[in-house]
C-alpha positions, 0 to 999 in steps of 0.5 A: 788426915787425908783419905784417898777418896777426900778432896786436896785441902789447902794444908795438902798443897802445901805439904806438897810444895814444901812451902807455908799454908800462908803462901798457899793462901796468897798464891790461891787469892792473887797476891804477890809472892817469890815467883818460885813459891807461885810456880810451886804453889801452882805445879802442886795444884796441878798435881793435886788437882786441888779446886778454889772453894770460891764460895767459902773464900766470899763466905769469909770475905763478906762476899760471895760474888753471886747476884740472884735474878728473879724473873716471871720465865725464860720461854717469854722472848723478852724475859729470856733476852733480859736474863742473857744480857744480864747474866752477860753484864755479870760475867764481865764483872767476874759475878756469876748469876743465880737463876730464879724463874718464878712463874709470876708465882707470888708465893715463890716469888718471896720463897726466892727472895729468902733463898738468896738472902740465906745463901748470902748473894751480894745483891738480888735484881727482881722482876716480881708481881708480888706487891707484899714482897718483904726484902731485908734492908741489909741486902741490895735489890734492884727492881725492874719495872716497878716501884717498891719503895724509895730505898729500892731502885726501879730500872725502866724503859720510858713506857710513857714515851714509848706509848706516845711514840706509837700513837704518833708513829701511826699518825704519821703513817695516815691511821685515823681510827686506832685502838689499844689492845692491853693484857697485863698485871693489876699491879701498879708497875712502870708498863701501866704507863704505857697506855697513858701514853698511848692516850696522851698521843692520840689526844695531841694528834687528834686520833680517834681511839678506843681501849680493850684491857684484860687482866693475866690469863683472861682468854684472847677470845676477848680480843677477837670479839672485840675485833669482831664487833668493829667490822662494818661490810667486811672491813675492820673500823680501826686502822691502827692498832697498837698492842702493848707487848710484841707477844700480844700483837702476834697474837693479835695479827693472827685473828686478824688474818682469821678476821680475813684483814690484812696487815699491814694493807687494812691494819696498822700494827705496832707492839712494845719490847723490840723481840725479834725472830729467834733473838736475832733476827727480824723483829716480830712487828713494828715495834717499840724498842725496849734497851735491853742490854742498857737496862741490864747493864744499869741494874748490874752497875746499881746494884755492885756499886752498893749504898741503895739509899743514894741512888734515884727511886726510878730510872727511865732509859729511852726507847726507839721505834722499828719498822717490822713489817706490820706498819706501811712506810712509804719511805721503806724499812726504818732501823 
């Protein structure tokens, strides 16, 4: 029996409209019935105020219309942007997003991953660091990024073309002498190819080339010693400079300008995944350009449409340079 204080149940809704519980149920789950019986069904709904238990209702229907995300954070411009789109892609498919920010926490990253599962999403999407992540086969999972398996599919940007592209773009901006400039994961992951790239465009145009890499949460220090040591009479030996994400070539302009170089008069910069000024402006650099929302709209449409099994282990989805005021077009700003 209903108490004052207890939410309206199914069977109240139809006490109230004087018709059957199986009315009732239709009305709630969109299918046909008299117009009369709906306008009732719904006047005491109203009236009721009496709320979907949508998640119940997908609890029964083997559905819950809920895809989780695993991301490293949402303060990285890049992460950030990939959680809007999809989240976005998701919407449009009436599926709503549950967030998991992990930190790049190993730990937590397979702490979600069983949350999800005990919480019955229909599918999860993971950017993870975390190379013994155990996913049950019975859900559908999405990666980004990296290979985890034939019967889970990796969604990517082509990182080796984006690493040749830049080494091609400073060629034909006149750099003679470049170096690449790499912070990241030890993990096996599709963004490893971009130096690979890089390597393979300097070799085809005959650039001179060196490499400085550091391994997450080595101190940047690193890079400006590095920098340091190839300044001959006050100016700096490379001429371009290609740093593997847009954070790091920020990073990288700023002990530049401490360096007393100047960019992009003495230096040539360009950095990978397109970020721009508060998301929607000027990028932050000249720039390889991640597809951000084709990347999240491929990871929804792979994930809803099921069956892992039939679907290639790795697609690569083709990125595109910008001009962001770190490289000297002579013909002007490039889109």
């Amino acid at each position: 029996m209903k108490t004052e204080n207890s939410a309206p149940t199914m069977k109240d809704v139809a006490k109230e409209a004087g018709v059957a519980l199986g009315t009732v149920s239709k009305v709630v789950n969109g299918l046909p019935v008299g117009d009369s019986y709906r306008l009732r069904v719904e006047e005491a709904i109203q009236k009721l105020n009496y709320q979907v238990n949508s998640y119940a209702q997908g609890l029964k229907a083997n559905r819950t219309h809920t895809v989780a995300l695993l991301i490293p954070n949402t303060v990285s411009p890049f992460f950030a942007s990939l959680t809007y789109y999809i989240n976005i892609a998701l919407l449009k498919r009436k599926y709503r997003m549950l967030l998991c920010s992990t930190d790049s926490d190993l730990g937590l990253e397979q702490e979600y991953v069983n949350m999800a599962q005990q919480n019955k999403v229909d599918g999860i999407i993971g950017l993870t660091y975390n190379p013994n992540l155990v996913v049950d086969e019975s859900i559908p999972f999405i990666a980004i990024d990296r290979s985890m398996g034939p019967k889970i599919p990796c969604v990517a940007s082509d990182n080796f073309a984006g690493g040749q592209l830049a080494a091609e773009k400073l060629a034909d901006l006149g750099c003679k002498n470049v170096a690449f400039l790499r912070t990241g994961s030890s993990l096996t992951n599709e963004p490893n190819k971009r130096k690979a790239g890089f390597e393979n465009g300097c070799l085809v145009r005959g650039l001179n080339y060196e490499m400085k890499i550091l391994n997450d949460g080595e101190p940047h220090e690193e890079f400006e010693k590095f920098l340091s040591e190839h300044i001959d009479r006050g100016k700096l030996t490379f001429d371009g400079i290609f740093c593997v994400t847009d954070d790091l070539a920020y990073s990288v302009i700023q002990i530049l300008h401490k360096l007393n170089q100047k960019v992009p008069e003495d230096v040539q910069i360009i950095g990978f995944d397109g970020i721009r000024h508060f998301g929607i402006k000027d990028y932050v650099c000249s720039t390889i350009v991640q597809p951000v929302s084709e990347i999240a709209e491929m990871c929804v449409e792979l994930l809803l449409q099921g069956n892992m099994q039939t679907k290639p282990p790795l697609i690569c989805l083709p990125v595109s340079y910008s001009y962001g005021g770190t490289t000297s077009e002579s013909f002007g700003r490039q889109e």
